[in-house]
N, C-alpha and C positions, 0 to 999 in steps of 0.2 A: 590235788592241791587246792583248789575250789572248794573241798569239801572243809578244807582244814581251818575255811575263815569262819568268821563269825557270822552272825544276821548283819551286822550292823556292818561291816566289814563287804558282805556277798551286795548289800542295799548299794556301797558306793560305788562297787563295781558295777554292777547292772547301770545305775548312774552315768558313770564314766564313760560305760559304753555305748550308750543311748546318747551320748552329749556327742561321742565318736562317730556314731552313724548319724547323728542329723549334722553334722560339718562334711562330713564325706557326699552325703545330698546336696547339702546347699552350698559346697565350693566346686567337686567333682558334678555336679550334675543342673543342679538349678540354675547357678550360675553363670557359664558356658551357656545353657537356655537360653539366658536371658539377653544375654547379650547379642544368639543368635537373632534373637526375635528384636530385636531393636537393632542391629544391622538389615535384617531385609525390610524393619518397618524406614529407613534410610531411603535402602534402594528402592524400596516401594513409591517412597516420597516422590525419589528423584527420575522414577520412569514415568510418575503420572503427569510431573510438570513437563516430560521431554515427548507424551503421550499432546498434552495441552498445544504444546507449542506446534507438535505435526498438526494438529487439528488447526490453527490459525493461520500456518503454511498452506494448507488445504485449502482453507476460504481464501487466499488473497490469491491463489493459484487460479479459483474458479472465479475471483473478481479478473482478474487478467485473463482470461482463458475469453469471459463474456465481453470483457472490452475489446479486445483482440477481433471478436466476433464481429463487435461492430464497425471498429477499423474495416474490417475485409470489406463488410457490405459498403460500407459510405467510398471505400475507393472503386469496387465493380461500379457505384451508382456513377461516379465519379464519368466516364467514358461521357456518357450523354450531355454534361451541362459545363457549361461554358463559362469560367472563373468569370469572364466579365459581365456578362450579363449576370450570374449571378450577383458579385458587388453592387453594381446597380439598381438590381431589384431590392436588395435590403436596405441599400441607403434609402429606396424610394419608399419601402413600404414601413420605414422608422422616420420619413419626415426631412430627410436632408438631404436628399438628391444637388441638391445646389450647391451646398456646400460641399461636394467634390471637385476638387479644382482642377485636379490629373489624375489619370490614371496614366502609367507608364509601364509598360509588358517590358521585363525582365529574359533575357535567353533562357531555351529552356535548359535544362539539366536532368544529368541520368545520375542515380545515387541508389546502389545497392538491388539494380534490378526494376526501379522505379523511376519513372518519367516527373520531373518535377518542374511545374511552372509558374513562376512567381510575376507579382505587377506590384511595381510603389503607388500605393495613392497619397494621396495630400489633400486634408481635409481643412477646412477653416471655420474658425466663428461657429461650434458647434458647443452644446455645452456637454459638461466631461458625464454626465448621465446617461448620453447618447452617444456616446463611443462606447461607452462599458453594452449598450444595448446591443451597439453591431457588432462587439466582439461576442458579445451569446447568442448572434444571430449565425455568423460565424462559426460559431463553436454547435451548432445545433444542425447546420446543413445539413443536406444528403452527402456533399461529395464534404473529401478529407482537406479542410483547410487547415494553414497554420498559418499563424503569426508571427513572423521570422524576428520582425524590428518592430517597434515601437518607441514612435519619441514625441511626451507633448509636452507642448508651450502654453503657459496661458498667457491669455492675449492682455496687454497691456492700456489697451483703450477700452475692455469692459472683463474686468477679472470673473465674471461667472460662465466665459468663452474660453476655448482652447484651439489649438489648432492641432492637427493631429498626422504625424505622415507614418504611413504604413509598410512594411513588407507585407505581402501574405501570398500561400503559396498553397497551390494543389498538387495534389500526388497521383498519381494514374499509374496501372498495371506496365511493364514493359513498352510496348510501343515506340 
C-alpha cells in the first residue's frame, strides 16, 4: 500500500509520522518527566526548609541544654551562701548599702522538689541605674536568684530617685 503512493505522497507520511513520534515523546514521556522532576524539586524544597528548621530546633535545644547547665550549677552552688548576706554584699559592693531600709525573710516553700526562700527588701532614694545594676548583680550570682515582684516609685521630692521593694528568691535542691 506504501508502495502505491507517490514521492510526494511517501514525503508526508514520513512527515506525519515523525510529527506522531515527537508528540508521543513529548506528551507520553517528556512530559510526565518533567513534571516528575519539578515535583521532587517541591519536595526537595520543602524537606530542606524542614531539614533548616531541625537545625534551629537543635541550636535552641543545645542553648537550653547549656543554660539548663548552668541552672544546675548556680543551685548546687546555691547550698553554701546565704540569700542575705549575699543581698547585702551586692547592695554594699554597688554603693547602697544604706539604702536598704528592710529586709524581711519570707516562709520558705517547697515547689516541684525544690526548697525555695524568698526576702522582701525595700529600697529608698536610689537612682533607677542602680537597681537595674543589682538586678545583674542578681542575675549574675553563683546561687539561683529570682525576682518574684518588683515595684518602683519614683520619689516625688527628687525625680532622678526611686524607691524600690523587692521579692527575690533562692532555689536550693530538696532539703
Amino acid at each position: 500500500m506504501i508502495k502505491n503512493l507517490s514521492l510526494r505522497n511517501k514525503k508526508q507520511l514520513l512527515a506525519g509520522g515523525a510529527l506522531l513520534l515527537f508528540l508521543v515523546l513529548l506528551f507520553g514521556v517528556l512530559t510526565p518527566l518533567i513534571s516528575r522532576v519539578s515535583g521532587m524539586d517541591a519536595r526537595l524544597k520543602t524537606r530542606q526548609g524542614q531539614v533548616e528548621k531541625a537545625r534551629l530546633l537543635q541550636m535552641e535545644v543545645a542553648a537550653v541544654k547549656t543554660k539548663m547547665a548552668q541552672v544546675e550549677r548556680k543551685i548546687d552552688r546555691q547550698q553554701d551562701v546565704s540569700l542575705f548576706a549575699l543581698i547585702e554584699k551586692s547592695s554594699d559592693q554597688l554603693g547602697f548599702r544604706d539604702n536598704l531600709i528592710s529586709m524581711r525573710p519570707q516562709s520558705a516553700s517547697r515547689r516541684e522538689g525544690f526548697r525555695v526562700e524568698a526576702v522582701d527588701l525595700k529600697f529608698e532614694k536610689i537612682r533607677f541605674d542602680q537597681l537595674v545594676s543589682l538586678l545583674k548583680a542578681f542575675d549574675s550570682a553563683d546561687a539561683l536568684l529570682n525576682v518574684r515582684q518588683l515595684k518602683v516609685k519614683k520619689r516625688f521630692d527628687d525625680p532622678t530617685l526611686v524607691d524600690a521593694n523587692l521579692q527575690v528568691e533562692a532555689v536550693q535542691r530538696g532539703a
